[in-house]
C-alpha positions as CSV (number, residue, x, y, z in Angstrom):
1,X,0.0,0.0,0.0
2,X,1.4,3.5,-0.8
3,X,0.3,6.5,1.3
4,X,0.6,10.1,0.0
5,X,-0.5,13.5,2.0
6,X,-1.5,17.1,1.5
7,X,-3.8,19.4,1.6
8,X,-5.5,19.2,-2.2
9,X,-7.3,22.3,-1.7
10,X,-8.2,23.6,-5.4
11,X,-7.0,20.3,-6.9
12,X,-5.0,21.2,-10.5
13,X,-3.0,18.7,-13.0
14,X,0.2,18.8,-10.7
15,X,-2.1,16.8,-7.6
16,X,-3.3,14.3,-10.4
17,X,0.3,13.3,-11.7
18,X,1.4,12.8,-7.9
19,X,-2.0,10.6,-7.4
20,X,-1.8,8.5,-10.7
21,X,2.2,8.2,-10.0
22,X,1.9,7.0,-6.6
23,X,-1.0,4.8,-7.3
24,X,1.3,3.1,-9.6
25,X,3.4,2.5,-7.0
26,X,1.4,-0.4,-5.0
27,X,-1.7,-2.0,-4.9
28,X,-3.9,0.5,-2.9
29,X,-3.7,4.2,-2.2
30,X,-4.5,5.7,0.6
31,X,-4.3,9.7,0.6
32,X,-3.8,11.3,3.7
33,X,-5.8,15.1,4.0
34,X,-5.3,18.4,6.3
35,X,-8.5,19.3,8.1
36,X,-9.7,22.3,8.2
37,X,-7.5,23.8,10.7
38,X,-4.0,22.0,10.3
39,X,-4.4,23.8,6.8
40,X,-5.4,27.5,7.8
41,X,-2.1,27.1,10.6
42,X,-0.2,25.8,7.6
43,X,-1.8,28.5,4.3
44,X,-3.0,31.4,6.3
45,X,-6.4,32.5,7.4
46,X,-7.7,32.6,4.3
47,X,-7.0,28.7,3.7
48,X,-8.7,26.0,2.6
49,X,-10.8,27.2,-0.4
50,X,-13.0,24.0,-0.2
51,X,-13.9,22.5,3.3
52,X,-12.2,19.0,4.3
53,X,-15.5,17.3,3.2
54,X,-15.5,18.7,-0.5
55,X,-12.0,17.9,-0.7
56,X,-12.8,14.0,0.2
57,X,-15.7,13.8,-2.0
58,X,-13.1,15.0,-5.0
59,X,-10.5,12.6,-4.2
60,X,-12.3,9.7,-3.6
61,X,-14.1,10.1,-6.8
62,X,-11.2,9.8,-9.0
63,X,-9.9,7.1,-10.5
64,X,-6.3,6.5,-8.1
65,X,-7.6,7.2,-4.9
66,X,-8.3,3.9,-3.1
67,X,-9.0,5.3,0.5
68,X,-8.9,9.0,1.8
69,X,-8.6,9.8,5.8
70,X,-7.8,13.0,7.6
71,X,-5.5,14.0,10.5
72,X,-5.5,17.2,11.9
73,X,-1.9,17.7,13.2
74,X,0.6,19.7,11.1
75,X,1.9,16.9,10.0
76,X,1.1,13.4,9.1
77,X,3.7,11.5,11.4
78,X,1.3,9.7,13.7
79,X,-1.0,8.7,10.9
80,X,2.0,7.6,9.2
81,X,3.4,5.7,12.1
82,X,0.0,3.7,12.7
83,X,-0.5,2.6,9.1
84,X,3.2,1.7,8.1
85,X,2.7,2.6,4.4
86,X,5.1,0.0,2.1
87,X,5.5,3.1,0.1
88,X,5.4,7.1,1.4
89,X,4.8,9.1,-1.7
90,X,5.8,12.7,-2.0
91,X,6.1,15.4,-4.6
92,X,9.6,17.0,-5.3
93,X,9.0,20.1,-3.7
94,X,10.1,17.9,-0.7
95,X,13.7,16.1,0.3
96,X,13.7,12.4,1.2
97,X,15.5,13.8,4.7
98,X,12.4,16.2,4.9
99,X,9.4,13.8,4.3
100,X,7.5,13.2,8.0
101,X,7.4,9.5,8.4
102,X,10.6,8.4,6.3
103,X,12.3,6.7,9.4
104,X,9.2,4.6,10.3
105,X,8.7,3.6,6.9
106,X,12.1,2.5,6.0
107,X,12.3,0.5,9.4
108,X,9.6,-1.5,8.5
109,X,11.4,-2.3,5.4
110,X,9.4,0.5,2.7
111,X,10.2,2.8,0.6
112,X,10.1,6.9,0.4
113,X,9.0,7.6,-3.3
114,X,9.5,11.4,-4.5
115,X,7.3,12.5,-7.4
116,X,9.3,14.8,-10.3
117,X,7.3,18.3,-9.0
118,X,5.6,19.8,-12.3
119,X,6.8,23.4,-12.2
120,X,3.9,25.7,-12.0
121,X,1.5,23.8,-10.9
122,X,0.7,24.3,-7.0
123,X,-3.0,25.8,-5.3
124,X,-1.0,28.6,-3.8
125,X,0.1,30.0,-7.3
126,X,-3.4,29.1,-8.3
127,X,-5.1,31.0,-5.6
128,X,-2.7,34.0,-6.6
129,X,-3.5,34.1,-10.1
130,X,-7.3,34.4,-9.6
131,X,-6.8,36.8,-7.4
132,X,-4.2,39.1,-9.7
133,X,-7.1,38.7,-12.2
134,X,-4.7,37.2,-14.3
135,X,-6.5,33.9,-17.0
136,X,-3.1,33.0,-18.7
137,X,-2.9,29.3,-18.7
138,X,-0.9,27.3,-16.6
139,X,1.4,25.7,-19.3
């Protein structure tokens, strides 16, 4: 089973190359969500766009998502450390010696996966964009 996290608030092409990527990865995926509040003290105030519920109903409709759960800590570490993914997934934003959960994973004898990061492609410079006014395309 792989196991990937975030907050997939305004979901865009760059969440659905991580999801179909890490699905690929093992036999079931689980995706690990930010509540509510772990992403407003992670974004800002003005954080999520879509509530924790309409961001579960969009990821467990699509196609690579095998089960979606929440945790509402900063991080995923204690999720992470209950479920023992064989695979942790992350986009390439992040380090291997910066994912949360690498040490317990790689104990029990898994795997920390990074996903190539597809430049321009995040919900922050999403977010921005709409709210410059500004309807180029994101290549």
């Amino acid at each position: 089973m792989a196991l990937t996290n975030g907050c997939f608030d305004l979901l865009h092409g760059g969440h659905i190359h991580l999801l179909r990527t890490a699905r690929a990865q093992a036999d079931a995926l689980v995706v690990a969500v930010n509540d509510d509040e772990s992403v407003r003290r992670l974004k800002g105030a003005d954080r999520p766009i879509f509530s924790l519920q309409e961001r579960f109903e969009v990821l467990a409709a699509l196609e690579p998502v095998d089960y979606v759960v929440s945790f509402s800590e900063d991080t995923p570490g204690n999720l992470i450390a209950a479920v023992v993914p064989d695979v942790l997934v992350k986009g390439g934003d992040w380090t291997p010696d910066r994912v949360v959960g690498r040490s317990e994973v790689e104990s029990a004898g898994g795997r920390v996966a990074i996903v190539p990061y597809l430049e321009g492609r995040s919900s922050t410079g999403l977010i921005e964009r709409i709210r410059a006014g500004r309807r180029d395309p994101v290549e």
